[in-house]
DRENMI-622907 format. One record per residue (C-alpha): residue in three letters; z, x, y. Coordinates in steps of 0.001 Angstrom, whole numbers, padded with zeros to 6 digits. Example, Ala and Ser with C-alpha at 12.3 -4.5 7.8 and 13.67 -1.06 7.14 Angstrom:
+------+---------+---------+---------+
| code |       w |       u |       v |
+------+---------+---------+---------+
|  ALA |  007800 |  012300 | -004500 |
|  SER |  007140 |  013670 | -001060 |
+------+---------+---------+---------+
***
This chain:
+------+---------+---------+---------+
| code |       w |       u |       v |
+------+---------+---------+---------+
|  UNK | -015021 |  023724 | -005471 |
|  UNK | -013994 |  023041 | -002087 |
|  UNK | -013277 |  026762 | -000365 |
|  UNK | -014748 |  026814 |  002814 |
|  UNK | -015268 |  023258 |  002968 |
|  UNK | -014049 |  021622 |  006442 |
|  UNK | -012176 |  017700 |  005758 |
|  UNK | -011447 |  015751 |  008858 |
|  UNK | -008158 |  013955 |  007567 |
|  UNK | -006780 |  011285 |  009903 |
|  UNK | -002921 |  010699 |  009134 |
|  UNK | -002391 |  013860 |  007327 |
|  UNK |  000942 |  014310 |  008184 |
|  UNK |  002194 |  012759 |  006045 |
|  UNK |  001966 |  011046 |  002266 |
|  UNK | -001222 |  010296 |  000863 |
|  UNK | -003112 |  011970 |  003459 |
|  UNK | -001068 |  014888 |  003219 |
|  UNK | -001291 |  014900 | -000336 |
|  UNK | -005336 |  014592 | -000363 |
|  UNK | -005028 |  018060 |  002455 |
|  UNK | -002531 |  020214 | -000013 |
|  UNK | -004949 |  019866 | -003069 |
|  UNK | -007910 |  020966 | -001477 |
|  UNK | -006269 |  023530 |  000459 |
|  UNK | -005601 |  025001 | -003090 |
|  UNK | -008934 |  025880 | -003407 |
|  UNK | -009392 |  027653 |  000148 |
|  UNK | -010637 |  024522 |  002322 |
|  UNK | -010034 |  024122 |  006148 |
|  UNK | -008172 |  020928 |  006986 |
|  UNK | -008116 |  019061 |  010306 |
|  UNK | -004927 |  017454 |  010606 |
|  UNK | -006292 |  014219 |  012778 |
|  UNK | -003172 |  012465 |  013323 |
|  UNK | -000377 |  011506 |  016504 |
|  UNK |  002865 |  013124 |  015371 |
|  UNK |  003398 |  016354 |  017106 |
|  UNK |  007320 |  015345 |  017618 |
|  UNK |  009607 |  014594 |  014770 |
|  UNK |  009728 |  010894 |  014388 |
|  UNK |  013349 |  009506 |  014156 |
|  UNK |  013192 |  008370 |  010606 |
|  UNK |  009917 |  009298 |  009033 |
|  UNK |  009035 |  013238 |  007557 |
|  UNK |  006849 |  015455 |  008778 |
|  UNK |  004880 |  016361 |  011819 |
|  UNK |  000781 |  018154 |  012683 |
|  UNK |  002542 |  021452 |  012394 |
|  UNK |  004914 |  020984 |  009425 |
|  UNK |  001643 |  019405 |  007288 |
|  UNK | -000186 |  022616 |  008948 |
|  UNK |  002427 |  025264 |  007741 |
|  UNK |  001917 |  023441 |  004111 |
|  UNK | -001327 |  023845 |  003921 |
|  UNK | -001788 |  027411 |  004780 |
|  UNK |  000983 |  027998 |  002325 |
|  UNK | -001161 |  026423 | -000290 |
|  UNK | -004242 |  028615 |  000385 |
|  UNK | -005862 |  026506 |  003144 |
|  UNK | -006649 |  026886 |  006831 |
|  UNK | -004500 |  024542 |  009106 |
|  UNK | -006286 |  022773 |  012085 |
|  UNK | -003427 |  020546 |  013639 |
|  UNK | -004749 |  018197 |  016054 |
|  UNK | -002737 |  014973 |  018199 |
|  UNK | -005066 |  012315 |  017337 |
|  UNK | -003982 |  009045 |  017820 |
|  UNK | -007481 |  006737 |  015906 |
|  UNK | -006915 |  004368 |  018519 |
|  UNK | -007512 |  006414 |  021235 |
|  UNK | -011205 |  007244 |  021135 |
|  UNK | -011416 |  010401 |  023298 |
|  UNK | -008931 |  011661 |  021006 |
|  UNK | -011292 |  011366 |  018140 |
|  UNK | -013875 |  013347 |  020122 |
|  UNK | -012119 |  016210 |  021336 |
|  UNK | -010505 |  016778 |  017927 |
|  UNK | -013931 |  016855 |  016170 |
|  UNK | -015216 |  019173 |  018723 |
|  UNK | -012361 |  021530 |  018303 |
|  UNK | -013259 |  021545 |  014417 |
|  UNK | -016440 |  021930 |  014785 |
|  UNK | -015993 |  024962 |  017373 |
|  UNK | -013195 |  026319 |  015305 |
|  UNK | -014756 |  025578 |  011572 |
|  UNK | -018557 |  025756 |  012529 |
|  UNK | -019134 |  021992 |  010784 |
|  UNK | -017245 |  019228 |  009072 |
|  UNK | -017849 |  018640 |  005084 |
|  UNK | -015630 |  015570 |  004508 |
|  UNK | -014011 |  012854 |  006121 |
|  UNK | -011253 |  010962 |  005078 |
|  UNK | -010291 |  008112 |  006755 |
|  UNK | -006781 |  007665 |  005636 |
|  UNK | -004756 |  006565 |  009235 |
|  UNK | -003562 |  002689 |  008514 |
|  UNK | -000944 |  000412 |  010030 |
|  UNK |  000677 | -002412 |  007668 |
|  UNK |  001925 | -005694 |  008622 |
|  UNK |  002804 | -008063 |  005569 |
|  UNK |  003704 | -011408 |  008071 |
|  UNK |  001937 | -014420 |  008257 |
|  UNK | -000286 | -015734 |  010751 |
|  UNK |  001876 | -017625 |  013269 |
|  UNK |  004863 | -014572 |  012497 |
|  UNK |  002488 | -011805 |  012915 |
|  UNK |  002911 | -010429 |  016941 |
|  UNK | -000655 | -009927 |  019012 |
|  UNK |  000583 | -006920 |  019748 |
|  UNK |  000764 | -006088 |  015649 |
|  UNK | -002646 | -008005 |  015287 |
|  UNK | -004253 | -005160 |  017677 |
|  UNK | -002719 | -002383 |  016081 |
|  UNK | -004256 | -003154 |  012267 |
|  UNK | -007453 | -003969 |  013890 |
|  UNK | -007685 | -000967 |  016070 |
|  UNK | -006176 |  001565 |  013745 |
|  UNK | -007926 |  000124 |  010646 |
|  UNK | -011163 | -001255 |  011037 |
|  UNK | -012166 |  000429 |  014649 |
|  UNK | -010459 |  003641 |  013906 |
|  UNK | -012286 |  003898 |  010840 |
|  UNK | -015533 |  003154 |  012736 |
|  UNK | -015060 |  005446 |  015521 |
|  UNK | -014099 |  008457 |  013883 |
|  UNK | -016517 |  007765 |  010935 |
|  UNK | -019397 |  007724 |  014182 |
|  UNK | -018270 |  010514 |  015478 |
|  UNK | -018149 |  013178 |  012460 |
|  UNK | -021627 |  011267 |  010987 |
|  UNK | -023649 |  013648 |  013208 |
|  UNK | -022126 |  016611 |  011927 |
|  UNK | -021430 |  015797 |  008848 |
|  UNK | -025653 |  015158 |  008378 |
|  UNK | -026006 |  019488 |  008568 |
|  UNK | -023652 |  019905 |  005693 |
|  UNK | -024852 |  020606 |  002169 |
|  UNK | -022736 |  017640 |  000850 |
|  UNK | -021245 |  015735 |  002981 |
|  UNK | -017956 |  013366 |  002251 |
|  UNK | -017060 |  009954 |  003900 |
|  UNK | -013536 |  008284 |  002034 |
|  UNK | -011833 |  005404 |  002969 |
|  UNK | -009095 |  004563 |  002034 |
|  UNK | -009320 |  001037 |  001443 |
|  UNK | -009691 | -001680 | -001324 |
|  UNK | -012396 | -003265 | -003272 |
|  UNK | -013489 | -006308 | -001637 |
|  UNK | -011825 | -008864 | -003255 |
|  UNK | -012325 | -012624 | -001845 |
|  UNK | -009729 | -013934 | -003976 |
|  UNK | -007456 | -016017 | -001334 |
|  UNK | -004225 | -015114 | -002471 |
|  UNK | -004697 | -011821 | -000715 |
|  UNK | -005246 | -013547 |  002526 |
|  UNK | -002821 | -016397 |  002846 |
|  UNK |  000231 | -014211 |  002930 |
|  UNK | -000544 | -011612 |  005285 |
|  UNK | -004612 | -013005 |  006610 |
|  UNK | -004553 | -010311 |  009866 |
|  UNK | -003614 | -007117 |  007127 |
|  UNK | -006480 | -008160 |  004454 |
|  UNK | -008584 | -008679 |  007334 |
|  UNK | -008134 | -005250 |  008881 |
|  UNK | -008128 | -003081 |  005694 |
|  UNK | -011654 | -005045 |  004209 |
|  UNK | -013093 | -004033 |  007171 |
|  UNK | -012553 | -000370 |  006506 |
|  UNK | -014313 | -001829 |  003518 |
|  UNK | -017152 | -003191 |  004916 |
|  UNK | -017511 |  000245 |  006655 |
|  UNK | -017911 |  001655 |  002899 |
|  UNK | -020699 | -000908 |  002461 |
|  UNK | -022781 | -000335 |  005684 |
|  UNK | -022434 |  002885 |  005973 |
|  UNK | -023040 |  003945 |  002490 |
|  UNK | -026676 |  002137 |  002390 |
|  UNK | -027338 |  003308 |  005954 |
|  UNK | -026997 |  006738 |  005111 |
|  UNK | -028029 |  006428 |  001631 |
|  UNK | -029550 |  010586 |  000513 |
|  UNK | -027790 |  012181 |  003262 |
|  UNK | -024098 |  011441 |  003413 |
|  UNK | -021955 |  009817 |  000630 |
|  UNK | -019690 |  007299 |  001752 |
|  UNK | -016839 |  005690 | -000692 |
|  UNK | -013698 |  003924 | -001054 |
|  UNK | -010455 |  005135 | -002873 |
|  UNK | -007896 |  002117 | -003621 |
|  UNK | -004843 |  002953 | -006291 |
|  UNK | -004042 |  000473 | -009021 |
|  UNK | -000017 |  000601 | -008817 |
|  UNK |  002460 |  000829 | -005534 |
|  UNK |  002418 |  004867 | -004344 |
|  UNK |  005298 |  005932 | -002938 |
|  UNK |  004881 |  006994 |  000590 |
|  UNK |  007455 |  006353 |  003461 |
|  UNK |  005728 |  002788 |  004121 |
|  UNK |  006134 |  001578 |  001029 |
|  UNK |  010288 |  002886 |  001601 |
|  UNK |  010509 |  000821 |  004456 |
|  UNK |  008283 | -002140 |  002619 |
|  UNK |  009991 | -002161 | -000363 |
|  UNK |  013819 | -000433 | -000192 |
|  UNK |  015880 |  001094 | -001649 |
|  UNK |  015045 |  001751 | -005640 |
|  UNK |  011693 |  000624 | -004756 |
|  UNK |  010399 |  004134 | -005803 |
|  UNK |  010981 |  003182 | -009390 |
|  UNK |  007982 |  001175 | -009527 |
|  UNK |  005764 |  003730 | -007939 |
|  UNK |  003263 |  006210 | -008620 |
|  UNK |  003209 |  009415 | -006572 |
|  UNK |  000961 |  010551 | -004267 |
|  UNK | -001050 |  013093 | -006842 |
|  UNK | -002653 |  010691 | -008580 |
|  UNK | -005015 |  009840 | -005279 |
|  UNK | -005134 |  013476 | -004198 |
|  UNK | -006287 |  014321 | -007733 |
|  UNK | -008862 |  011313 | -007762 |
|  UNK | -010113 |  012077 | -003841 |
|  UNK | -010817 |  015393 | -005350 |
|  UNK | -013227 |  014083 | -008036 |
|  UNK | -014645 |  012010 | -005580 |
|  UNK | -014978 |  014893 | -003383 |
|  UNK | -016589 |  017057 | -005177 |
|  UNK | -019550 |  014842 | -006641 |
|  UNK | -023023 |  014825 | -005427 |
|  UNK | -023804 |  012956 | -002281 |
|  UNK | -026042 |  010591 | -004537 |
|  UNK | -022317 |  009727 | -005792 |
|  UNK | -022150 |  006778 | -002911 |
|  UNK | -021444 |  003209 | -001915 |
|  UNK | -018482 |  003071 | -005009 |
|  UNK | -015041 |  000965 | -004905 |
|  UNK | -012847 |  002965 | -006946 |
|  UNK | -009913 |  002732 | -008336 |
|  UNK | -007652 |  005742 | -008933 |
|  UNK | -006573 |  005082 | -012659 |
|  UNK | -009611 |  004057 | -013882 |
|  UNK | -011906 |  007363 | -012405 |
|  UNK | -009298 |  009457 | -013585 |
|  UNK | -009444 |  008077 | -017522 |
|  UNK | -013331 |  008756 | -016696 |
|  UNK | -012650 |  012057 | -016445 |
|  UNK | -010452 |  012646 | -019286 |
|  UNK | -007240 |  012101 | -017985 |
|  UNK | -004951 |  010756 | -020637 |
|  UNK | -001359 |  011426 | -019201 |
|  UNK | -000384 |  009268 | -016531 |
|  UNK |  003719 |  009426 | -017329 |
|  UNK |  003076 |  013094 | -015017 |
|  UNK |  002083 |  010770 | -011854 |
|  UNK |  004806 |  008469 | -012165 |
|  UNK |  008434 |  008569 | -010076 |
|  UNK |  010456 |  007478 | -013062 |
|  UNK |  008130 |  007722 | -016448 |
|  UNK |  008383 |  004667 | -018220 |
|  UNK |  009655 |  002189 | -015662 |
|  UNK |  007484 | -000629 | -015032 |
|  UNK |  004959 | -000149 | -012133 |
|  UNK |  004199 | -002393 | -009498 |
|  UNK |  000418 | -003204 | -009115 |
|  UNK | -001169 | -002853 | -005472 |
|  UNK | -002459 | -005340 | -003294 |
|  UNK | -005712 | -006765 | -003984 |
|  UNK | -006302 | -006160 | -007192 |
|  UNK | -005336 | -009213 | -009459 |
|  UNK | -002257 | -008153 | -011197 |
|  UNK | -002030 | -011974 | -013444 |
|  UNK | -004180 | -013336 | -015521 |
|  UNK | -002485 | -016831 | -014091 |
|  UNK | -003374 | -016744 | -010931 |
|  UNK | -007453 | -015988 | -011452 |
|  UNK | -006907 | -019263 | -013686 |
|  UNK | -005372 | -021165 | -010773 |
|  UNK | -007969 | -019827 | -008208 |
|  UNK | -010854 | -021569 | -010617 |
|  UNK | -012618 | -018544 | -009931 |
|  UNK | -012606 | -014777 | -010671 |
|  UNK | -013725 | -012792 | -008105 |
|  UNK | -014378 | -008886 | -008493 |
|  UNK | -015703 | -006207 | -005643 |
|  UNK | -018759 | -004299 | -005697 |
|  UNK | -019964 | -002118 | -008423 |
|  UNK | -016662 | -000006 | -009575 |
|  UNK | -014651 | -002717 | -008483 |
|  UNK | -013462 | -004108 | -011804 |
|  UNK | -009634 | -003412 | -012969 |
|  UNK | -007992 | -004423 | -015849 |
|  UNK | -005881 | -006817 | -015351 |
|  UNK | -002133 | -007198 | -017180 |
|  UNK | -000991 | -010109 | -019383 |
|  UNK |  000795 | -013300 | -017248 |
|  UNK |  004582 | -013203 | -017589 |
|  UNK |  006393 | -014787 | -019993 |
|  UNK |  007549 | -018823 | -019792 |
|  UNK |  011001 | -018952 | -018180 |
|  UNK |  014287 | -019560 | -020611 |
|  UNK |  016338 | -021088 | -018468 |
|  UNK |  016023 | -023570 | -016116 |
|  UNK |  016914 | -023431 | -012285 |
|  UNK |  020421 | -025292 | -012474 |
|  UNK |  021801 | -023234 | -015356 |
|  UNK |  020261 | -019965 | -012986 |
|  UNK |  022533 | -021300 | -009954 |
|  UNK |  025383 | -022008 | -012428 |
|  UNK |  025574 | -018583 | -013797 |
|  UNK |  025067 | -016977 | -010032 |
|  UNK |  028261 | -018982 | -008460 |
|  UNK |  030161 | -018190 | -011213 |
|  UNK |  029254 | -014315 | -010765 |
|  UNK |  029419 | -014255 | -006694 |
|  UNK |  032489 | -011964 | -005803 |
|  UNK |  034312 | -011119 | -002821 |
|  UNK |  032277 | -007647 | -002839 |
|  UNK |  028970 | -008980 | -003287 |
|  UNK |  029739 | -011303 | -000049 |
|  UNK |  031721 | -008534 |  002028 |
|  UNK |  028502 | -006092 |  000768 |
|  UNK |  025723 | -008484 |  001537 |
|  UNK |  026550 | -010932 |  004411 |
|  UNK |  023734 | -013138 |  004290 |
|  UNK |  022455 | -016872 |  003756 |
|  UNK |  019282 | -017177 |  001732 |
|  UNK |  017328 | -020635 |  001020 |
|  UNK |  015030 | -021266 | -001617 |
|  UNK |  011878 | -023668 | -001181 |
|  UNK |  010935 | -024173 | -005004 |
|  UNK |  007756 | -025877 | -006440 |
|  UNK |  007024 | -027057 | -009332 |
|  UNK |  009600 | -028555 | -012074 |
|  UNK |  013419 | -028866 | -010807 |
|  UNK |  011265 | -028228 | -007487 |
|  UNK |  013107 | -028431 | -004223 |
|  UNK |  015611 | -026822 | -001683 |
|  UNK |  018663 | -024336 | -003005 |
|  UNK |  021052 | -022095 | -001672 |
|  UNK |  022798 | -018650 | -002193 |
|  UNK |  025543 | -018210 |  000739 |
|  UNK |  026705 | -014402 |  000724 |
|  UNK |  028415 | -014372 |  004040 |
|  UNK |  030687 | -017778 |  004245 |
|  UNK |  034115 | -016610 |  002788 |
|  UNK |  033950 | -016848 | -001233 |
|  UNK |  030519 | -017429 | -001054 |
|  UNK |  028863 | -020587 | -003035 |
|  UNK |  025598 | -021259 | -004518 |
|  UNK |  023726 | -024729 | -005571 |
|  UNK |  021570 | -027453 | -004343 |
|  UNK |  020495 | -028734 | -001372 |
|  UNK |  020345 | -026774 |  001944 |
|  UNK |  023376 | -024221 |  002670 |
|  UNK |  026404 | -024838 |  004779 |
|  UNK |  025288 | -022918 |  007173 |
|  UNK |  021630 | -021938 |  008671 |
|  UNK |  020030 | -019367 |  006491 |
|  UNK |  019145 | -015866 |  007425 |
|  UNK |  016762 | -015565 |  005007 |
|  UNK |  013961 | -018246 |  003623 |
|  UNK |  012579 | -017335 |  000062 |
|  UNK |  009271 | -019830 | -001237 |
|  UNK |  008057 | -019884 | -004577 |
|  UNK |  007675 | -021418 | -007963 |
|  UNK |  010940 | -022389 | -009824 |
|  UNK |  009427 | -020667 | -012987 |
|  UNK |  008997 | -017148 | -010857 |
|  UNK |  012390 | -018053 | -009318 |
|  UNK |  013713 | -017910 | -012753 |
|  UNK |  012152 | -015001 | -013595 |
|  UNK |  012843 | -013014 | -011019 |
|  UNK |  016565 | -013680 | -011339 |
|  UNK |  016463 | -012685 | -014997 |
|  UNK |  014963 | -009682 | -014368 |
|  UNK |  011943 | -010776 | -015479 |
|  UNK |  010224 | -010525 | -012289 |
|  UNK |  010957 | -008187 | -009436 |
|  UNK |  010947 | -009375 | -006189 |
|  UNK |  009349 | -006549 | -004581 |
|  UNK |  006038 | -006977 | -007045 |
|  UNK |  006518 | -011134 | -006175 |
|  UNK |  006616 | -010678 | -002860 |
|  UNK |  003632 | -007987 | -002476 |
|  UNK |  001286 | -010346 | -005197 |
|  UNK |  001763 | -012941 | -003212 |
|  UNK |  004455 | -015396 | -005502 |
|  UNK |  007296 | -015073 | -003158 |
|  UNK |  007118 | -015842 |  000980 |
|  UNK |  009558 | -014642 |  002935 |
|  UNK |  010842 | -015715 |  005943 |
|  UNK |  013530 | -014307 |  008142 |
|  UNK |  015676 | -010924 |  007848 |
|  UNK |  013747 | -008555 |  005730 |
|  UNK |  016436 | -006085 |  005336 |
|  UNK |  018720 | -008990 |  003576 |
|  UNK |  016189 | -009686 |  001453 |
|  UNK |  016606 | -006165 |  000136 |
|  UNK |  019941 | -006180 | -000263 |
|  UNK |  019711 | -009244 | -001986 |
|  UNK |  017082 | -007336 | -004809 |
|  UNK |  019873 | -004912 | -005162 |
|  UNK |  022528 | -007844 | -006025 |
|  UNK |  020037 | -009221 | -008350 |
|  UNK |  019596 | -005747 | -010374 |
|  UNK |  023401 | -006369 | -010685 |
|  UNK |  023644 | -009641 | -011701 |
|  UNK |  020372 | -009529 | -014205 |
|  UNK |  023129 | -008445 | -017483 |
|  UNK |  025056 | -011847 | -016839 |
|  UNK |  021687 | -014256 | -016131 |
+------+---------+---------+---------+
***
């Protein structure tokens, strides 16, 4: 359906946007690879050229271009090499983003700038400068990337500047899709669990990949978008659900580790619970709705009996292994201030603040605190729905998951 189709990709290097190139290359497309590594990066895969060698090797033609979305003259000259090389542009999919999960007085300007500029302007920019070309083809292709617009404020307290940035590649869905309403189709693609890319690695840790989804599921679900009518426009969509639309019963062939719980993405309201405590429900646009997944269960155990079982469990090992202080700020019932010190020799574990200042400051409910040490709840999916804050060294909070995963047979 798509051979001889040009798509302007932006971050195709790598992950989903690689993903999104390899399955239309199948078909005989031309892909421009629109993103800014051309060198290996120390610690993440791929490169322009090693996406570019994929792709032919999957039956496409390989456009590799440095494109950095801030940098507008980048955009231009990349789109007039495609269109020089290609003879149009069919699609664009604005997949380039930069994630930063900190709150408003911990996020950096300098972070700030880089969401804005990569997210919402990048999007813009590149989206205004294939628009003209994109107008001559048959049927022309705008996806973003981005959620359904959900005003729900638990997506904003924890992380205001990142909601902020990736709505407005929303709102670009909106305007543009009624602005060019019978000549270019513009729509959003948003996945309903965690995909595991090399951002969510870094995000989440190690083991984090369990709860994921791979990156087929929104390659296969771009594709269906992709190949729809223009009239097909202005749509919030959400992987899962378009897929069952279109038949798809087996979803066990998407996942990392069939079977294992998945983590939900942001923005889409994982708990019951928390629409109830919002006094509001709030969905997107039209195509916006998701199904949401039954509230946890009630905790079994209280807080105190939770610390009592953890100091009698701490180890030499687990303190040589982790070297870390971690606080807990707990609401609700037994509410208040604990302590897990990993580093202090022995280690120790109870009320009150720790011996020593804490590397790592962990806020939530003491029912999800419960939970989450019971295995219950993990602390990844806490943290990313917005029931666990987290203040301090991020890496010791991961190694504190993978003490938990250890300690959840004894709790």
């Amino acid at each position: 359906k798509l051979a001889g189709r040009t798509l302007f990709i932006t971050g195709a290097s790598r992950g989903i946007g690689k993903a999104i190139a390899l399955k239309a290359a199948k078909d005989g497309a031309n892909i421009v690879i629109a993103a800014k590594t051309a060198e290996p990066h120390p610690t993440l895969p791929g490169t322009i050229y090693t996406a570019a060698a994929e792709i032919e090797a999957a039956g496409g033609k390989a456009l590799p271009c440095v494109v950095n979305v801030r940098e507008e003259q980048q955009i231009i000259n990349a789109v007039e090499k495609a269109v020089k090389t290609f003879g149009g542009i069919d699609i664009l999919v604005n997949n380039a983003s930069a994630i930063s999960l900190t709150g408003t007085l911990e996020t950096e300007t300098k972070k700030v700038n880089l969401m804005m500029d990569v997210n919402v302007r990048g999007t813009y920019l590149t989206s205004k400068t294939c628009l003209p070309h994109l107008r001559k083809s048959r049927n022309p292709h705008i996806l973003n990337l981005s959620p359904p617009m959900n005003l729900n404020p638990m997506w904003f307290k924890n992380h205001c500047a990142y909601t902020i940035s990736k709505y407005g590649m929303s709102m670009c869905v909106l305007g543009m899709a009624e602005e060019f309403r019978g000549e270019v189709a513009v729509n959003a693609l948003w996945p309903k669990t965690a995909i595991h890319t090399a951002a969510m690695d870094m995000l989440g840790g190690s083991g984090i990949e369990k709860q994921c989804r791979k990156t087929d599921i929104l390659a296969d679900a771009a594709y269906c978008i992709l190949t729809k009518p223009k009239s097909f426009t202005g749509n919030f969509i959400i992987d899962e659900v378009l897929l069952r639309e279109e038949g798809v019963k087996d979803f066990d062939v998407y996942a990392i580790a069939p079977g294992h719980p998945l983590m939900p993405d942001f923005f889409l309201d994982a708990f019951k619970e928390e629409k109830k405590v919002s006094g509001s429900q709030h969905e997107g646009p039209e195509g916006a709705k998701v199904n949401t997944e039954s509230a946890p269960a009630k905790p079994l155990s209280p807080v105190a009996e939770t610390f009592r079982v953890i100091r009698g469990a701490i180890s030499e090992e687990y303190v040589r292994a982790t070297q870390g202080v971690f606080q807990f700020e707990l609401s609700g019932d037994e509410g208040g201030t604990w302590y897990i010190d990993l580093k202090t020799q022995g280690g120790s574990a109870g009320s009150g603040k720790p011996p020593v200042t804490a590397d790592v400051v962990m806020s939530m409910s003491s029912a999800d605190f419960v939970k989450m040490f019971t295995g219950k709840l993990k602390p990844t999916l806490a943290f990313m729905s917005g029931k666990l804050k987290i203040k301090g060294n991020m890496a010791l909070a991961i190694k504190l998951e993978k003490m938990l995963t250890q300690l959840n047979s004894k709790l």
